[in-house]
Biopython code that builds the backbone (N, CA, C, O; Angstrom):
import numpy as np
from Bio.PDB.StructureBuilder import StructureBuilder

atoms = [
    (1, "UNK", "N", (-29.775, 19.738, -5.336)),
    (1, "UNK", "CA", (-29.467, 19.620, -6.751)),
    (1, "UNK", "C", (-27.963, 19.732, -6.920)),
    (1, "UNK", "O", (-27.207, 20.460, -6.277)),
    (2, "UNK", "N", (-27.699, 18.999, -7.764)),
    (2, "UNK", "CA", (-25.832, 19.112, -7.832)),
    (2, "UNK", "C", (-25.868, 18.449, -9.588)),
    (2, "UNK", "O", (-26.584, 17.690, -10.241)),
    (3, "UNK", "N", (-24.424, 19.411, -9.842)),
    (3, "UNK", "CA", (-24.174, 18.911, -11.534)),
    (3, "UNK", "C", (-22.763, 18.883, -11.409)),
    (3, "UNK", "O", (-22.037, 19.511, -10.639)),
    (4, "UNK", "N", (-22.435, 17.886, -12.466)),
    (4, "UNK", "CA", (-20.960, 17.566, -13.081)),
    (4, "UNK", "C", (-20.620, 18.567, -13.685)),
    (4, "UNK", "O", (-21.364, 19.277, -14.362)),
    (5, "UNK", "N", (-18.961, 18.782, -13.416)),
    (5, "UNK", "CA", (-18.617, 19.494, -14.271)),
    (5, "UNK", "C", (-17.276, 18.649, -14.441)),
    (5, "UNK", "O", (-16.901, 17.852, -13.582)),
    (6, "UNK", "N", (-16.551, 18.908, -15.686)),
    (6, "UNK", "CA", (-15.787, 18.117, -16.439)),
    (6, "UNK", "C", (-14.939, 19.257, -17.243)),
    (6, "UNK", "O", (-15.291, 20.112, -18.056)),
    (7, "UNK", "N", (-13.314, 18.813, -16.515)),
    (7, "UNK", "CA", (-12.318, 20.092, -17.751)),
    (7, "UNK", "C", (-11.522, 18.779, -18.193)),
    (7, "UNK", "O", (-11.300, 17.704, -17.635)),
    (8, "UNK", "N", (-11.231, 19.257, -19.275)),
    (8, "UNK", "CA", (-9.719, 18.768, -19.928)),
    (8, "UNK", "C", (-9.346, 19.673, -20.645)),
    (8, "UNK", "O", (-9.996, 20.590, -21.147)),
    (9, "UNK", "N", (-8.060, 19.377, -20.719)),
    (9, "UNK", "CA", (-7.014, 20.498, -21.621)),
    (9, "UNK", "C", (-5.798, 20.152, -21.091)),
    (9, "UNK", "O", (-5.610, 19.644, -19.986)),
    (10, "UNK", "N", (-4.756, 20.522, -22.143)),
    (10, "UNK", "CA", (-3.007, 21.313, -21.635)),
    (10, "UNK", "C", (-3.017, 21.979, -20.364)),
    (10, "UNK", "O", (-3.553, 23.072, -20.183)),
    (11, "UNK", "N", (-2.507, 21.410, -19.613)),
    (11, "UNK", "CA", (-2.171, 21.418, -18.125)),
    (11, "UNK", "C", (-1.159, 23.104, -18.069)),
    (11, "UNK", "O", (-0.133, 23.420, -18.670)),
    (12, "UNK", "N", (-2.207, 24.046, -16.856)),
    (12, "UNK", "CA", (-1.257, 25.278, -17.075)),
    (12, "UNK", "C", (-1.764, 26.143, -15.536)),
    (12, "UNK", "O", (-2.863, 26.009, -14.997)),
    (13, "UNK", "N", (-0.722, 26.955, -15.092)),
    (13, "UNK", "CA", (-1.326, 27.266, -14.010)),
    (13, "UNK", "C", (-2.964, 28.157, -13.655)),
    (13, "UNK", "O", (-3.417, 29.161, -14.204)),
    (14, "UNK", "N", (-3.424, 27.490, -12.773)),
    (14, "UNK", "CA", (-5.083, 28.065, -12.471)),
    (14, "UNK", "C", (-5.813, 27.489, -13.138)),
    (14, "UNK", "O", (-6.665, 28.333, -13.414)),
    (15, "UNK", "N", (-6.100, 26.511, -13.649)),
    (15, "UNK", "CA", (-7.025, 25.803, -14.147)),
    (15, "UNK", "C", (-8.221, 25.845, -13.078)),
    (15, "UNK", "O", (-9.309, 26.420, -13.106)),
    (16, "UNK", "N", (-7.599, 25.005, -12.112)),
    (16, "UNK", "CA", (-8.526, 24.953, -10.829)),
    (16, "UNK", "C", (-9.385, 26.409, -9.779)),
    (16, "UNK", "O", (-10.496, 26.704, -9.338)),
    (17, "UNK", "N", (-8.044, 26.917, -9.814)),
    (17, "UNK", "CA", (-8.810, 28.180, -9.321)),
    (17, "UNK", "C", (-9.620, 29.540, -10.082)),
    (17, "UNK", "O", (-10.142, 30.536, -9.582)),
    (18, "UNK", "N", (-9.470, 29.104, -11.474)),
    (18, "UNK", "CA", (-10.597, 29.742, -12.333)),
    (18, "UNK", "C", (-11.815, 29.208, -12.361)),
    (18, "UNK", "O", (-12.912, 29.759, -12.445)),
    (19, "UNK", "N", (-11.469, 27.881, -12.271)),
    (19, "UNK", "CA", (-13.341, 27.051, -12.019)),
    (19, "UNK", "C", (-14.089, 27.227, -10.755)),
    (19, "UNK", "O", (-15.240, 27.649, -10.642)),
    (20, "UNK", "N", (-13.121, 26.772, -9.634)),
    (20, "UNK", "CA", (-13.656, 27.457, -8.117)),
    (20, "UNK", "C", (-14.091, 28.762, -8.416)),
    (20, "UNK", "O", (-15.250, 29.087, -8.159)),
    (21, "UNK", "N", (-13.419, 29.426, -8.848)),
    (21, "UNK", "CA", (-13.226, 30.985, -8.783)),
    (21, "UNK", "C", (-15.104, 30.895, -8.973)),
    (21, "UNK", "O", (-16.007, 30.942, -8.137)),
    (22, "UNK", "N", (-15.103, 30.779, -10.165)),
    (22, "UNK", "CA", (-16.394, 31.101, -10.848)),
    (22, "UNK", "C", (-17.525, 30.194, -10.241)),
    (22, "UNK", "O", (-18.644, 30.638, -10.500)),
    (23, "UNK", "N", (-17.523, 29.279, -9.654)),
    (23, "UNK", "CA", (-18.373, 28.849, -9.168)),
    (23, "UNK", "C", (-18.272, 29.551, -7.510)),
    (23, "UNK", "O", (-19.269, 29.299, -6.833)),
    (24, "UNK", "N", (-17.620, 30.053, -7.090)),
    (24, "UNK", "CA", (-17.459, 30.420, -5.873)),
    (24, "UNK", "C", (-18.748, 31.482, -5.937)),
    (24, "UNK", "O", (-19.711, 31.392, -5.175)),
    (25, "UNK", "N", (-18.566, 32.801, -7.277)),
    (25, "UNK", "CA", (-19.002, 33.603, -7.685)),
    (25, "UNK", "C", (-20.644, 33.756, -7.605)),
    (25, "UNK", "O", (-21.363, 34.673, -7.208)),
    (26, "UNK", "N", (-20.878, 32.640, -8.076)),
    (26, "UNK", "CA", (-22.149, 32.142, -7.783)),
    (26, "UNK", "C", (-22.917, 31.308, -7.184)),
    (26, "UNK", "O", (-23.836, 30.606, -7.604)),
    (27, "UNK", "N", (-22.202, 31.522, -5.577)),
    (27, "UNK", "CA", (-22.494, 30.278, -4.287)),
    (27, "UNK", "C", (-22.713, 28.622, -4.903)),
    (27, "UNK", "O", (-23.675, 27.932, -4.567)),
    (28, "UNK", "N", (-21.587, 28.135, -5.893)),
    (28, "UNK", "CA", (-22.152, 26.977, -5.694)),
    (28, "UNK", "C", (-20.920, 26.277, -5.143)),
    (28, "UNK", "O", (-19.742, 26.497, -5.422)),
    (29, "UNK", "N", (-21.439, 25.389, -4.302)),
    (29, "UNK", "CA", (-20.392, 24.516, -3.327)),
    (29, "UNK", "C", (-19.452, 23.322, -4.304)),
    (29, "UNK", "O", (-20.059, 22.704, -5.179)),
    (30, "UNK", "N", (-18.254, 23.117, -4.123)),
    (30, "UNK", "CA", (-17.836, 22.529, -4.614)),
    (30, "UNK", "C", (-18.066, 21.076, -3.717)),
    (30, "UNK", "O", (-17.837, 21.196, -2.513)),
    (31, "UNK", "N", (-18.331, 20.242, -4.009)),
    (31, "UNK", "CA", (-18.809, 19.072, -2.424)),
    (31, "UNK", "C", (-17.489, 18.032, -3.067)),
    (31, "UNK", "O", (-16.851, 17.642, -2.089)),
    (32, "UNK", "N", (-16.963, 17.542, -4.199)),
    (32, "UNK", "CA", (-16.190, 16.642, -4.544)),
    (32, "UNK", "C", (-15.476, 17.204, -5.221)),
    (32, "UNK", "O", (-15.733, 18.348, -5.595)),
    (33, "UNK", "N", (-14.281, 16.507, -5.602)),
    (33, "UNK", "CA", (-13.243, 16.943, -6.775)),
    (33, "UNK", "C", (-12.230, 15.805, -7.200)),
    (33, "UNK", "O", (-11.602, 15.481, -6.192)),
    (34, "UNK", "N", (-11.809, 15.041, -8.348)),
    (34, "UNK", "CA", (-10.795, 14.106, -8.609)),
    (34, "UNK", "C", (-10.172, 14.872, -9.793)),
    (34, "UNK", "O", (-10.690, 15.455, -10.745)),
    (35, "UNK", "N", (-8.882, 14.679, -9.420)),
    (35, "UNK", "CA", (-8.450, 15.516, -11.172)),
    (35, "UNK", "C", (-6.468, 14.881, -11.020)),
    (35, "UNK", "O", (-5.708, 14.771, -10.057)),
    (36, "UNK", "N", (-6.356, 14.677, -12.156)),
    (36, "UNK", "CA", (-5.356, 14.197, -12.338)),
    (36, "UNK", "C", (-4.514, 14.875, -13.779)),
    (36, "UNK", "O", (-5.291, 15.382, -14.588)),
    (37, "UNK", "N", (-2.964, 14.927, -14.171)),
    (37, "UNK", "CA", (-2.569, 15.206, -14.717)),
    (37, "UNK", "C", (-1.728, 13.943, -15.508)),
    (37, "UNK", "O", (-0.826, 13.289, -14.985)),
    (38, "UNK", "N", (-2.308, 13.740, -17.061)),
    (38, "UNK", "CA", (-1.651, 12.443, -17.654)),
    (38, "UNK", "C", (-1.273, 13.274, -18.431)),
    (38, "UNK", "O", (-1.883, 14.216, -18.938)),
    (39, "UNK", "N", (0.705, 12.629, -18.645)),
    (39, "UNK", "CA", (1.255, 13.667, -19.203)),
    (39, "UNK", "C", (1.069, 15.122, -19.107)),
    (39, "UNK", "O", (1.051, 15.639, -17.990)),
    (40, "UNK", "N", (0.912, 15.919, -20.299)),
    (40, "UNK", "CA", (0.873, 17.365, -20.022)),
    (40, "UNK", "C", (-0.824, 17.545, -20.450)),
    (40, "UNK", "O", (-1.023, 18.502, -21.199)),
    (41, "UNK", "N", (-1.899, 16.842, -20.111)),
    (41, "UNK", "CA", (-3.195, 16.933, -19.903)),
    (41, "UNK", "C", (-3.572, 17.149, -18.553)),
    (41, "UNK", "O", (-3.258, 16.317, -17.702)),
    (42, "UNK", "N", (-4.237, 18.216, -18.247)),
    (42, "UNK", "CA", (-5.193, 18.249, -16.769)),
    (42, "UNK", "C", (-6.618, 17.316, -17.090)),
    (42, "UNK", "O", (-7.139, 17.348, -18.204)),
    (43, "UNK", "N", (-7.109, 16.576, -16.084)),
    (43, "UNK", "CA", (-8.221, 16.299, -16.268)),
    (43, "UNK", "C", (-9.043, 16.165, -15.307)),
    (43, "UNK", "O", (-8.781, 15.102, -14.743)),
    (44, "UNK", "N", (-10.176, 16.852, -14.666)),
    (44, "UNK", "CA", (-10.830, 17.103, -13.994)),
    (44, "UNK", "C", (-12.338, 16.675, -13.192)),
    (44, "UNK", "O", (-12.950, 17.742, -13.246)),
    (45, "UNK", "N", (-12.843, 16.118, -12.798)),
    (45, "UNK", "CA", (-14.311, 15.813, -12.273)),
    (45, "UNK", "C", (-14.833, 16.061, -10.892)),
    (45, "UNK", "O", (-14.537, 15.522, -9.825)),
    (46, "UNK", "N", (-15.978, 17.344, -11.281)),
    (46, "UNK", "CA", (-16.223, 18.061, -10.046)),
    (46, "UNK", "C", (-17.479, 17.705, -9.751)),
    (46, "UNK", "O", (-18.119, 17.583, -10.796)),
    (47, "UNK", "N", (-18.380, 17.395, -8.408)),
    (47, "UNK", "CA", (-19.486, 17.923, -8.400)),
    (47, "UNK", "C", (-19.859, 18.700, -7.570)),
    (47, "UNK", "O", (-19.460, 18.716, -6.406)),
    (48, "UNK", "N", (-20.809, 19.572, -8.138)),
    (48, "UNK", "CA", (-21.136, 20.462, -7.269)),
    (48, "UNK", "C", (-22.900, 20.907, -6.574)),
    (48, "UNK", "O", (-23.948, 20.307, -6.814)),
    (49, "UNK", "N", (-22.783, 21.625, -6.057)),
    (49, "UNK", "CA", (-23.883, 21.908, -5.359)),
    (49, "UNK", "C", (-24.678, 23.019, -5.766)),
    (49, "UNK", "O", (-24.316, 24.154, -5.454)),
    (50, "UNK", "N", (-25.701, 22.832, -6.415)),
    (50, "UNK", "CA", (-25.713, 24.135, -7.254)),
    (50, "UNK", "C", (-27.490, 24.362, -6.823)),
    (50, "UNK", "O", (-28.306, 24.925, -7.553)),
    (51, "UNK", "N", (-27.837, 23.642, -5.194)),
    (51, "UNK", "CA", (-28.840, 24.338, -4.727)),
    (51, "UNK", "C", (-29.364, 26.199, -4.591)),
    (51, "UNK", "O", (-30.372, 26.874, -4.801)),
    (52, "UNK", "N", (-28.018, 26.387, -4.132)),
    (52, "UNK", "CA", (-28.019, 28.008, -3.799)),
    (52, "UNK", "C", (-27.506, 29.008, -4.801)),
    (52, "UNK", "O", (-26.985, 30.081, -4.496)),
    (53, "UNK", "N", (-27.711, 28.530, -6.112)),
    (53, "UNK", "CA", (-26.473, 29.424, -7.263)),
    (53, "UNK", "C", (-27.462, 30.523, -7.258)),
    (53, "UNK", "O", (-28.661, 30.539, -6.977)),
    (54, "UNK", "N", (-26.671, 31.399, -7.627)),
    (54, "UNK", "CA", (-27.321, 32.713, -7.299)),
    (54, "UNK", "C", (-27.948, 33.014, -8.890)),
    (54, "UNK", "O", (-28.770, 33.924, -8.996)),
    (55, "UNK", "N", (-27.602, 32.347, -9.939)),
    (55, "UNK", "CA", (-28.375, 32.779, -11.265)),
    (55, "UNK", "C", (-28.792, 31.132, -11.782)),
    (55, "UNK", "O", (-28.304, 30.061, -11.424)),
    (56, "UNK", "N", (-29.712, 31.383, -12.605)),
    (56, "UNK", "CA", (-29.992, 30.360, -13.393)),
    (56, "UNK", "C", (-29.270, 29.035, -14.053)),
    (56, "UNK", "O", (-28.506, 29.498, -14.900)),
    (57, "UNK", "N", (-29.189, 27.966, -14.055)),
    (57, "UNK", "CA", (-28.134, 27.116, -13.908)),
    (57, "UNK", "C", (-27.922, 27.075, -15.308)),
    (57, "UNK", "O", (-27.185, 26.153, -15.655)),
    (58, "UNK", "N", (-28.291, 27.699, -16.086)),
    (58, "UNK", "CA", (-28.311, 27.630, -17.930)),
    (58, "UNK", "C", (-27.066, 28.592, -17.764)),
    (58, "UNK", "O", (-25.961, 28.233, -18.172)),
    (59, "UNK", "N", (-27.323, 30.205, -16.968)),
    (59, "UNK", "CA", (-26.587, 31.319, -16.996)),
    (59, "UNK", "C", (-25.360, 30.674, -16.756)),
    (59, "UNK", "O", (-24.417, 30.915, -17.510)),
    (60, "UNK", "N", (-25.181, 29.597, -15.467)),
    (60, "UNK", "CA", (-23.939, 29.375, -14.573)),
    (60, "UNK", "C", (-23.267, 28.223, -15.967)),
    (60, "UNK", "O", (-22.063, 28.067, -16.174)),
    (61, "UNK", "N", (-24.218, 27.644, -16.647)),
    (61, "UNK", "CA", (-23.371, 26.807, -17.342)),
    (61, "UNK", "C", (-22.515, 27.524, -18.522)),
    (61, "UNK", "O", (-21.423, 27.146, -18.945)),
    (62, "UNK", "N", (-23.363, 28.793, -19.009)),
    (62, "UNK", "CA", (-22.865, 29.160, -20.015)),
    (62, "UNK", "C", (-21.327, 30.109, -19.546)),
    (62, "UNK", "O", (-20.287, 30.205, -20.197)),
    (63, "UNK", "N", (-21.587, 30.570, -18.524)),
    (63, "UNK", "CA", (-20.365, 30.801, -17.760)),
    (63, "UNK", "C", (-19.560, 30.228, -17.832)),
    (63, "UNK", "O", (-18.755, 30.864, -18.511)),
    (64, "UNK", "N", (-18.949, 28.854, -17.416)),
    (64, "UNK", "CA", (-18.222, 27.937, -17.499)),
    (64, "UNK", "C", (-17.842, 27.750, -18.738)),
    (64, "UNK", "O", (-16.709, 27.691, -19.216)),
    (65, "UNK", "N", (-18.971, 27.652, -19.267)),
    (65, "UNK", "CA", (-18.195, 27.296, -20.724)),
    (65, "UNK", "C", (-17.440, 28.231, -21.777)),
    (65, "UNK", "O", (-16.668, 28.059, -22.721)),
    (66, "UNK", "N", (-18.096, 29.379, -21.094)),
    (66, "UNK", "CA", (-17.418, 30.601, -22.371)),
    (66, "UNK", "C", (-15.967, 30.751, -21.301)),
    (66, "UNK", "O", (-15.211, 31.642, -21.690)),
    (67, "UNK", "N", (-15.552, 30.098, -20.185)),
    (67, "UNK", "CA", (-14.193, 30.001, -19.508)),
    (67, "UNK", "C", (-13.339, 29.168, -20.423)),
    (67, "UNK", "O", (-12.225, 29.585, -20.744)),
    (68, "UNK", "N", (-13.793, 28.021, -20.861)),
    (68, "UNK", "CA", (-13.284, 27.066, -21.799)),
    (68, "UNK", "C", (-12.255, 27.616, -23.199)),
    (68, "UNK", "O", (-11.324, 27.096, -23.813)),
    (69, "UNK", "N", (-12.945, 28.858, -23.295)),
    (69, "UNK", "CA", (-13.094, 29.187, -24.945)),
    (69, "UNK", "C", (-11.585, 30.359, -24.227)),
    (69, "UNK", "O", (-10.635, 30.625, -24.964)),
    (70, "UNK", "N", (-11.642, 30.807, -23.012)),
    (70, "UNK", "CA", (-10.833, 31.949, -22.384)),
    (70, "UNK", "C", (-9.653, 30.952, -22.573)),
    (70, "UNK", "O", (-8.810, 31.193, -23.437)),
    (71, "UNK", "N", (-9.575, 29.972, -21.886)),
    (71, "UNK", "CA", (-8.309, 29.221, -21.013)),
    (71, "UNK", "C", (-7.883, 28.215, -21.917)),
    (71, "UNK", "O", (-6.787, 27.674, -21.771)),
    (72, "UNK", "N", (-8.679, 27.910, -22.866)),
    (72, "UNK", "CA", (-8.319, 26.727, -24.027)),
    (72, "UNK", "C", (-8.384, 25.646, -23.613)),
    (72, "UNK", "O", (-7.544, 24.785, -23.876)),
    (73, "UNK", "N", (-9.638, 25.420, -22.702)),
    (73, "UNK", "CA", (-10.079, 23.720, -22.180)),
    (73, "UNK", "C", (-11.019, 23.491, -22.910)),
    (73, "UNK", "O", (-11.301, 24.264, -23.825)),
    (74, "UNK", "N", (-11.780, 22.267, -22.641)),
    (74, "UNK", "CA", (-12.893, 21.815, -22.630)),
    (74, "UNK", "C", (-13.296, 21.212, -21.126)),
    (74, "UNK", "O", (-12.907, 20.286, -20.415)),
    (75, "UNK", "N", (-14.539, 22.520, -21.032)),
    (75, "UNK", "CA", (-15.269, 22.195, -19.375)),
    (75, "UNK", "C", (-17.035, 22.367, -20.230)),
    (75, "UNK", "O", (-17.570, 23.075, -21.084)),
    (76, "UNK", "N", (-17.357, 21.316, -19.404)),
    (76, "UNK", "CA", (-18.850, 20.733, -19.755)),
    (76, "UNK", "C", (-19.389, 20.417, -17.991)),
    (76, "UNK", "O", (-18.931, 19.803, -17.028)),
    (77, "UNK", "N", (-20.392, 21.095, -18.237)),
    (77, "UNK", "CA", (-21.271, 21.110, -17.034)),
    (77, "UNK", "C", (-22.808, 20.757, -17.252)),
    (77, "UNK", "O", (-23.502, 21.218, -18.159)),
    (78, "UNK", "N", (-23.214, 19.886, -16.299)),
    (78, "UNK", "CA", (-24.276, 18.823, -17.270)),
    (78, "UNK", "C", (-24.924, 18.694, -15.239)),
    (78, "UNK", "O", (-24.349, 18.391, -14.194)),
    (79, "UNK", "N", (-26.169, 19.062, -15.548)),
    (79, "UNK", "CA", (-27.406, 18.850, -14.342)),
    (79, "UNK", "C", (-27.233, 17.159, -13.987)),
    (79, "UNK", "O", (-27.069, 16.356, -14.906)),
    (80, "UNK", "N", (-27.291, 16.715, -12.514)),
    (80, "UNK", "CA", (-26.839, 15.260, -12.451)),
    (80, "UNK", "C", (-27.974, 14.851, -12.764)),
    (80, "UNK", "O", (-27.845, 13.635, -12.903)),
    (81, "UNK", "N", (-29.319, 15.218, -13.018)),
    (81, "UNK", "CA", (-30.522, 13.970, -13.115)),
    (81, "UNK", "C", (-29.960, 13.860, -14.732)),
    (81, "UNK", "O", (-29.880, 12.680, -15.073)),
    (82, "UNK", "N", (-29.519, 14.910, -15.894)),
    (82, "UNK", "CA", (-29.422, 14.601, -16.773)),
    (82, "UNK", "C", (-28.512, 13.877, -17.200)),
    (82, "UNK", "O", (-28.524, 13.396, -18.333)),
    (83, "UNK", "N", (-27.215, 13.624, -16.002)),
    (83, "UNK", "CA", (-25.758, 12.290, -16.045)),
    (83, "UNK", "C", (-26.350, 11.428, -15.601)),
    (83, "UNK", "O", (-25.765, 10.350, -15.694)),
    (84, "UNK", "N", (-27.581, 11.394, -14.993)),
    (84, "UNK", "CA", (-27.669, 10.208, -14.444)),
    (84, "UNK", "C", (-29.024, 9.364, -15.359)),
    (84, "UNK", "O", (-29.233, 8.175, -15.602)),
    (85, "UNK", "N", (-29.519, 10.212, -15.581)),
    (85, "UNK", "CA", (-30.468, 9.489, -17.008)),
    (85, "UNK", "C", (-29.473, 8.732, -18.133)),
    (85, "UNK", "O", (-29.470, 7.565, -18.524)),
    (86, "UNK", "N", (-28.798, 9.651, -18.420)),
    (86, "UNK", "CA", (-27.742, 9.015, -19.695)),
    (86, "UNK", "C", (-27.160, 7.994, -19.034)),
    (86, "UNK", "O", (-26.749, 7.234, -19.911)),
    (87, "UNK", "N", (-26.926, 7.603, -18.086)),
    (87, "UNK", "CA", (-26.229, 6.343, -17.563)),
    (87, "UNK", "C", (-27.124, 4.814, -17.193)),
    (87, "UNK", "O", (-26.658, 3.678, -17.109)),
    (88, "UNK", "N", (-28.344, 5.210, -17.044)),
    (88, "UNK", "CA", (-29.127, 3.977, -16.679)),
    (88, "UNK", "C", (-29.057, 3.205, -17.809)),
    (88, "UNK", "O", (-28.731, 3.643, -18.913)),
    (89, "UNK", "N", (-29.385, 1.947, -17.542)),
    (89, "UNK", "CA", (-29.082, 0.705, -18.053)),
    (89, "UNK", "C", (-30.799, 0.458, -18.284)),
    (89, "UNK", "O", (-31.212, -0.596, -18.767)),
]
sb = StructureBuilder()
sb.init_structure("model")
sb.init_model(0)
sb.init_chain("A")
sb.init_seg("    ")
for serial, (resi, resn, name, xyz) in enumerate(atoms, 1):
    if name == "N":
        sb.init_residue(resn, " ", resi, " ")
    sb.init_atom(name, np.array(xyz, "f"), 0.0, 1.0, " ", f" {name:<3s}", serial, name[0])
structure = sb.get_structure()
C-alpha cells in the first residue's frame, strides 16, 4: 500500500525534513520524491510506503496535516487507490 503526499508553500528551511521526520516516526518508507522550488514556492511529490505505519493511516494523515497548519504549507496525503480512482478515464 503506498499514498501521495503533496506540500506546497513559501520555501523555508526543513520543509523536507519535517515530513521525513514524521513519516520516519511512523515506519513509513519514503520510496520516491520530486520537489522543486519555483520562485520562493517549495513544491513537493512524495510517495510513500505506508505498508508498515505503525498507526492508522487516517491517524498518519491527520498528522501531516495538522504539520501544515505548524509550518504554513499545504500537505495533503491521499491513499493511492483513492489518486488513482480519481484519475481513470
Amino acid at each position: 500500500m503506498r499514498a501521495v503526499i503533496t506540500v506546497v508553500g513559501k520555501d523555508c528551511v526543513g520543509i523536507l525534513a519535517e515530513v521525513s521526520n514524521a513519516c520516519a516516526r511512523n515506519n513509513v518508507n519514503i520510496s520516491e520524491v520530486s520537489q522543486s522550488i519555483l520562485q520562493d514556492m517549495f513544491c513537493m511529490i512524495m510517495m510513500a510506503d505506508i505498508s508498515k505505519c505503525a498507526i492508522p493511516f487516517a491517524e498518519f494523515k491527520a498528522q501531516l496535516e495538522s504539520k501544515s497548519e505548524q509550518l504554513g504549507l499545504s500537505i495533503h496525503v491521499m491513499h493511492e487507490d483513492i489518486f488513482n480512482s480519481m484519475h481513470r478515464i
